[in-house]
The first five atom37 places (N, CA, C, CB, O) and aatype in JSON, in Angstrom:
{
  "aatype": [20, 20, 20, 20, 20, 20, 20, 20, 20, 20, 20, 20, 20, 20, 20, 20, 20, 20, 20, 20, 20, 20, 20, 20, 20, 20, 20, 20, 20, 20, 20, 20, 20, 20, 20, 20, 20, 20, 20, 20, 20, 20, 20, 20, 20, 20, 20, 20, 20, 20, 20, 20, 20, 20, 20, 20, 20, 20, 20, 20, 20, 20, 20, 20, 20, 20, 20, 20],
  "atom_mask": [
    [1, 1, 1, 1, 1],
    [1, 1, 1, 1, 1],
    [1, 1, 1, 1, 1],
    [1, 1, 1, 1, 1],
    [1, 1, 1, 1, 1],
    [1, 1, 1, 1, 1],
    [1, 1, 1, 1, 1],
    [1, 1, 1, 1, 1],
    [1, 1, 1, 1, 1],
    [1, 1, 1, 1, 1],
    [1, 1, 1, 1, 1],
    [1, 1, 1, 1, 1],
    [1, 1, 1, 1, 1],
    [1, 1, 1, 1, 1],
    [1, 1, 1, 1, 1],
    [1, 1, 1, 1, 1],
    [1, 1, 1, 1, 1],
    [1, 1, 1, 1, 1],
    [1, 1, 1, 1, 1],
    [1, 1, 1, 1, 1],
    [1, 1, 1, 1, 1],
    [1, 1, 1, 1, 1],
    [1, 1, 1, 1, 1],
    [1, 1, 1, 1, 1],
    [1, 1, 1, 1, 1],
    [1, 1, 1, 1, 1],
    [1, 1, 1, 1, 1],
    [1, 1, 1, 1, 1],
    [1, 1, 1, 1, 1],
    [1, 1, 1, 1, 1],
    [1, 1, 1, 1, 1],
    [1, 1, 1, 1, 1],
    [1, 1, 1, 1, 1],
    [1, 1, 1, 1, 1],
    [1, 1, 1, 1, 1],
    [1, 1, 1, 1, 1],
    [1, 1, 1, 1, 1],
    [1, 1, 1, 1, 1],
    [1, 1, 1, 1, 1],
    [1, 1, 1, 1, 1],
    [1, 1, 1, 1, 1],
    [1, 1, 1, 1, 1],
    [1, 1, 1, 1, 1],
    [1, 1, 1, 1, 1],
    [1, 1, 1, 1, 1],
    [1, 1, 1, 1, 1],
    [1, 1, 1, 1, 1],
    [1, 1, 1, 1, 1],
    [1, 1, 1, 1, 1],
    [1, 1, 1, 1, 1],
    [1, 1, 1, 1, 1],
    [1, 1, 1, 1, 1],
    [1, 1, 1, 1, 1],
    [1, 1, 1, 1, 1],
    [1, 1, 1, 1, 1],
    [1, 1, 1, 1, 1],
    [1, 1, 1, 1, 1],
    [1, 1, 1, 1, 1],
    [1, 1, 1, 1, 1],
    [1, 1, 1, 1, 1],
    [1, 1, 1, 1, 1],
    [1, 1, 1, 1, 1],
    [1, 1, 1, 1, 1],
    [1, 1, 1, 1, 1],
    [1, 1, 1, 1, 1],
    [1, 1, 1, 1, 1],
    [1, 1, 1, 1, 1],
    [1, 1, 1, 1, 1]
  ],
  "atom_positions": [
    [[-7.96, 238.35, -44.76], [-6.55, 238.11, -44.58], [-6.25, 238.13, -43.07], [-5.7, 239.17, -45.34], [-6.82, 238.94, -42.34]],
    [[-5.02, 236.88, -42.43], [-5.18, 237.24, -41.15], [-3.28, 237.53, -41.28], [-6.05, 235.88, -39.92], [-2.51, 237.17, -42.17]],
    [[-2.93, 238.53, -39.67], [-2.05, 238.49, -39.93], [-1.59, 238.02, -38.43], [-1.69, 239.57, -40.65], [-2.53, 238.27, -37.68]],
    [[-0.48, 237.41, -37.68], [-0.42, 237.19, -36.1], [0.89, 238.07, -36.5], [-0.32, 235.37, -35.18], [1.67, 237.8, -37.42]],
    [[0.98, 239.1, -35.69], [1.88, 239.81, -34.66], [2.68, 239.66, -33.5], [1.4, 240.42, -34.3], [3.65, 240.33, -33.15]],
    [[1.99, 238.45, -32.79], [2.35, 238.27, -31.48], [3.84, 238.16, -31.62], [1.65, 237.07, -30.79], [4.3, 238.02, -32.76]],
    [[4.7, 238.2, -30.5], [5.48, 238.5, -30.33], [6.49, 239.57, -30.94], [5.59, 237.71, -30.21], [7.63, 239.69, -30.5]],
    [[5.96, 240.4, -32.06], [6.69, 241.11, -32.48], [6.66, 242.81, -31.73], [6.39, 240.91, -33.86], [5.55, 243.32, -31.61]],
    [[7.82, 243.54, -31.28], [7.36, 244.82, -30.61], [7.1, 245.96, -32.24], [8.91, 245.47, -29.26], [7.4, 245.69, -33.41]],
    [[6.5, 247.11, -31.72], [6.02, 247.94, -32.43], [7.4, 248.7, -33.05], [4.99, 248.74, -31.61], [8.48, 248.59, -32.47]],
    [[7.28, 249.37, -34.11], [6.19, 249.35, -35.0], [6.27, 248.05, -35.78], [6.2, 250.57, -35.92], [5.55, 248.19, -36.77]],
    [[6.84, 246.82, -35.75], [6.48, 245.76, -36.07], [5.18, 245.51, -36.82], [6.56, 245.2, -35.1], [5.11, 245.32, -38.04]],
    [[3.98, 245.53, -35.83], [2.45, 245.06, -36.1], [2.23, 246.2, -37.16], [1.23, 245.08, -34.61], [1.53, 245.9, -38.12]],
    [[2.72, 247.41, -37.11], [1.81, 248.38, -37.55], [2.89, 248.31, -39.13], [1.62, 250.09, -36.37], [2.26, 248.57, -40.16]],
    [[3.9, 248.08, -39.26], [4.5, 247.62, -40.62], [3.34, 246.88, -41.25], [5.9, 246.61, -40.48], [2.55, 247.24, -42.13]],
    [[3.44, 245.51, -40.44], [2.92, 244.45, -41.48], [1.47, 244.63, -42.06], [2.95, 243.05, -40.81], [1.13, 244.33, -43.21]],
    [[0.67, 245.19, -41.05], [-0.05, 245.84, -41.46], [-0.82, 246.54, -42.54], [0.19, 246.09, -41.1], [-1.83, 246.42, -43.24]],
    [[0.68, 247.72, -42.21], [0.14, 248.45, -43.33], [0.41, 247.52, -44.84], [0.95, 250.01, -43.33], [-0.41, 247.25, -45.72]],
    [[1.81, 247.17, -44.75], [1.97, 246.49, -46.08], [0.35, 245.61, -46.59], [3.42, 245.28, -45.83], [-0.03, 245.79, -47.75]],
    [[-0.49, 244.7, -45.63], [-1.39, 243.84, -46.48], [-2.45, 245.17, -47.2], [-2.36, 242.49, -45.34], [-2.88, 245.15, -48.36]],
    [[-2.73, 246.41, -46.05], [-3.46, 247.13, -46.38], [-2.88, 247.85, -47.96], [-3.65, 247.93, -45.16], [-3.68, 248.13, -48.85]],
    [[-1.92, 248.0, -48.05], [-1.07, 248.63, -49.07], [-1.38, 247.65, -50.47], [0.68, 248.64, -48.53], [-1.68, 248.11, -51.57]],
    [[-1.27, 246.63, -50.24], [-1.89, 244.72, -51.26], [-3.46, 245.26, -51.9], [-2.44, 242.65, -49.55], [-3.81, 244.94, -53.03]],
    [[-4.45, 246.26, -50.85], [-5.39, 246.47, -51.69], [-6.15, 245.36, -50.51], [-5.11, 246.18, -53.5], [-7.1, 245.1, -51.26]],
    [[-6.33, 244.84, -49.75], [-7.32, 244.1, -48.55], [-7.95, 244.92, -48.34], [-6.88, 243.55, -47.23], [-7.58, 246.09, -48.45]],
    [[-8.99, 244.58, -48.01], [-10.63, 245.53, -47.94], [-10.7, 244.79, -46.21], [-12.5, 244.82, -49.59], [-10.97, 245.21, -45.08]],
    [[-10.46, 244.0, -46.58], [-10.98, 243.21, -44.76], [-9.85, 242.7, -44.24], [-12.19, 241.67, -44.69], [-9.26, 241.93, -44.99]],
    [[-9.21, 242.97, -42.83], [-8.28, 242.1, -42.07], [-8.45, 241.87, -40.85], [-7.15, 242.46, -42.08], [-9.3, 242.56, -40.29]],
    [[-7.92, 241.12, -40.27], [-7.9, 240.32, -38.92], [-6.63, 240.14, -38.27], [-8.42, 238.98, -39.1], [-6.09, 239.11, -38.68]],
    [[-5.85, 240.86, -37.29], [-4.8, 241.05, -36.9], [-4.31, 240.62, -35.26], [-4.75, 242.29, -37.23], [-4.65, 241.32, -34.31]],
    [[-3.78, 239.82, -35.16], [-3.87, 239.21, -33.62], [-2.15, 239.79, -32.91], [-4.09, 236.96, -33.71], [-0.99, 239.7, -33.32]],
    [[-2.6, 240.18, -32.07], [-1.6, 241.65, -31.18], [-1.7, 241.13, -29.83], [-2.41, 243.61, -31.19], [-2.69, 240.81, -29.17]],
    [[-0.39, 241.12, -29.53], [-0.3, 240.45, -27.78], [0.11, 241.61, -27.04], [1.0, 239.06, -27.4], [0.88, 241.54, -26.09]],
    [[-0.6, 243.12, -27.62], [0.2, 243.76, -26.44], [-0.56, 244.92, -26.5], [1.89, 243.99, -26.55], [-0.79, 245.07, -27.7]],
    [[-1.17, 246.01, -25.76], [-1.95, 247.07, -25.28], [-1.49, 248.11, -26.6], [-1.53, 247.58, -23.53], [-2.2, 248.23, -27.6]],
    [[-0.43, 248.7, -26.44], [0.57, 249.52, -27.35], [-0.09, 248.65, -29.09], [2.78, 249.08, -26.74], [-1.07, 248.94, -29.78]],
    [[0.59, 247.96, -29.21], [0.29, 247.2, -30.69], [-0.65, 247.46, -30.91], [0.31, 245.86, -30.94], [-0.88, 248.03, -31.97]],
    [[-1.55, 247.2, -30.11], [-3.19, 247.05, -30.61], [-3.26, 248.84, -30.63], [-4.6, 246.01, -29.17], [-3.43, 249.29, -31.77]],
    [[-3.19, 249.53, -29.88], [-3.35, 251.11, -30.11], [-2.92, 251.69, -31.62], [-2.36, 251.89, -28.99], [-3.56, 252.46, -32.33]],
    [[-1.84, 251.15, -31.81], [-1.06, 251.98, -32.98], [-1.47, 251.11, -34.49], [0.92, 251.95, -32.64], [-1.52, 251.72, -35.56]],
    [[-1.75, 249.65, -34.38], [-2.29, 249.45, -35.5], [-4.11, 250.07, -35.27], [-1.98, 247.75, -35.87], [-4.75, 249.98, -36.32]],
    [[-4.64, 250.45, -34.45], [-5.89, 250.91, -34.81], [-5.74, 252.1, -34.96], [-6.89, 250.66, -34.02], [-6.67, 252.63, -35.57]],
    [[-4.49, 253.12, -34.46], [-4.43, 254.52, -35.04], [-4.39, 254.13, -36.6], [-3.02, 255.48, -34.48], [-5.21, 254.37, -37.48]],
    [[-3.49, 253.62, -36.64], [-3.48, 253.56, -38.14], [-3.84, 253.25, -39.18], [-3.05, 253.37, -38.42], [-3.61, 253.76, -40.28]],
    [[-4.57, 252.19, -38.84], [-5.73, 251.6, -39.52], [-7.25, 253.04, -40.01], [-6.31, 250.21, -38.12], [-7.81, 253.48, -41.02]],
    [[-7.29, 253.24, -38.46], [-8.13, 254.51, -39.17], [-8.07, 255.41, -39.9], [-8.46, 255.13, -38.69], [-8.85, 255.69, -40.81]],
    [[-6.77, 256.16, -39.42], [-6.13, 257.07, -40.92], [-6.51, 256.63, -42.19], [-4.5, 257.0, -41.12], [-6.9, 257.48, -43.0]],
    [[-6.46, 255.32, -42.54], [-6.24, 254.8, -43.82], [-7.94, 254.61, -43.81], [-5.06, 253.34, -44.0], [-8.06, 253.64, -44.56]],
    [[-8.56, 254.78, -43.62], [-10.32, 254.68, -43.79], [-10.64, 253.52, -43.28], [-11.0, 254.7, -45.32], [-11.79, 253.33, -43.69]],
    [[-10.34, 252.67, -42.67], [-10.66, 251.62, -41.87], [-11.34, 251.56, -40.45], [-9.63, 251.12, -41.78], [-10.79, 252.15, -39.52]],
    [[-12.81, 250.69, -40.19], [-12.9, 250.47, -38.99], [-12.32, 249.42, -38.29], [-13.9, 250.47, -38.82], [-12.13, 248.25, -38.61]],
    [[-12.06, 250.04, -37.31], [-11.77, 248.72, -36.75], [-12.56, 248.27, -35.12], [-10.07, 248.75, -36.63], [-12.94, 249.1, -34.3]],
    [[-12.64, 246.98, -34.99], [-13.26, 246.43, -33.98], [-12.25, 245.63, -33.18], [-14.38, 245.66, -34.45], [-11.42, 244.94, -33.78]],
    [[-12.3, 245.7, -31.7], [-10.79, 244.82, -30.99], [-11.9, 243.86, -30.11], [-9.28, 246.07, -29.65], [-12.83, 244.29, -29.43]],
    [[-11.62, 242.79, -30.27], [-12.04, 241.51, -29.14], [-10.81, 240.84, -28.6], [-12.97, 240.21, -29.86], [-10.01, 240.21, -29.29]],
    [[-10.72, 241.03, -27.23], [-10.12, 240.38, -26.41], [-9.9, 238.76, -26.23], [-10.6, 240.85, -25.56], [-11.0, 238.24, -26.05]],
    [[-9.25, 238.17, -26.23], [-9.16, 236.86, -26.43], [-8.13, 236.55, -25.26], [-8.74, 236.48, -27.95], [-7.08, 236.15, -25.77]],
    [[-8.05, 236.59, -23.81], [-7.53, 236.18, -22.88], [-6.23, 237.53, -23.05], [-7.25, 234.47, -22.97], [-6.35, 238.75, -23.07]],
    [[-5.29, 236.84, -23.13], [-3.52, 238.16, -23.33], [-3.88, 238.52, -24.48], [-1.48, 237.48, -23.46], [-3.7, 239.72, -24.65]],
    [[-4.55, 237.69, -25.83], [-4.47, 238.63, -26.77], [-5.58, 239.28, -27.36], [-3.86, 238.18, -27.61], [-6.72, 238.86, -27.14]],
    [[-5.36, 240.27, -28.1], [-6.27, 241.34, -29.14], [-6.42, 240.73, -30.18], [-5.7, 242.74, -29.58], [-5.39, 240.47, -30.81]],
    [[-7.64, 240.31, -30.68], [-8.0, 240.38, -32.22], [-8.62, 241.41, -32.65], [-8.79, 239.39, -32.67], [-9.72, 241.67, -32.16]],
    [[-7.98, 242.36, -33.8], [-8.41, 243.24, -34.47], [-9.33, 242.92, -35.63], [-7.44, 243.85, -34.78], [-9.11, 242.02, -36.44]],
    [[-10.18, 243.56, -35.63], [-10.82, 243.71, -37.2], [-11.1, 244.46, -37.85], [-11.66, 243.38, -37.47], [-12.09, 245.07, -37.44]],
    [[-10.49, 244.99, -39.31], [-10.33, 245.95, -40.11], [-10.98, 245.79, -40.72], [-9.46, 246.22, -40.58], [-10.87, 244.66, -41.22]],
    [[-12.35, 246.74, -41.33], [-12.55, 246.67, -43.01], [-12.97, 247.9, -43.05], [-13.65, 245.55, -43.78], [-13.39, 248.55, -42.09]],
    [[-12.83, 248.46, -44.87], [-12.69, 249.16, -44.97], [-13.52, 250.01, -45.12], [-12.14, 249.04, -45.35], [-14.03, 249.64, -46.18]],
    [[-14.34, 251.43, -44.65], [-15.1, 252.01, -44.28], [-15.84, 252.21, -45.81], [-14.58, 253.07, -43.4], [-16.87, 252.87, -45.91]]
  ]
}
C-alpha cells in the first residue's frame, strides 16, 4: 500500500498512517516531505511492531513499513 503525505503537516502523515495500518497492511510505503513527518510516522510505526526503513529521495523520505 502506498500512501503520499507530502504536503500535509503532522500529525497529518502519522493519522493516515495509522488508519492503513489499522486496515490490517502488513507492508507500507509512505512518502513524507518533511524531517518531523518522517520522525513521528517511524515513532509510530514502531510502537505498532513495524520496521521501518527511510530512503531519501532528493526533499523527500520514502518510508518502508512491514510488519516485524
Amino acid at each position: 500500500m502506498h500512501i503520499d503525505t507530502c504536503g500535509l503537516s503532522c500529525p497529518e502523515p502519522v493519522i493516515q498512517t495509522m488508519k492503513a495500518i489499522n486496515t490490517g497492511a502488513q507492508s507500507l510505503r509512505v512518502l513524507v516531505d518533511n524531517t518531523t513527518a518522517m520522525e513521528n510516522v517511524k515513532r509510530m510505526a514502531n510502537s505498532k511492531g513495524f520496521t521501518v526503513t527511510m530512503e531519501p529521495q532528493g526533499e523527500l523520505f520514502v518510508l518502508h513499513l512491514n510488519k516485524a
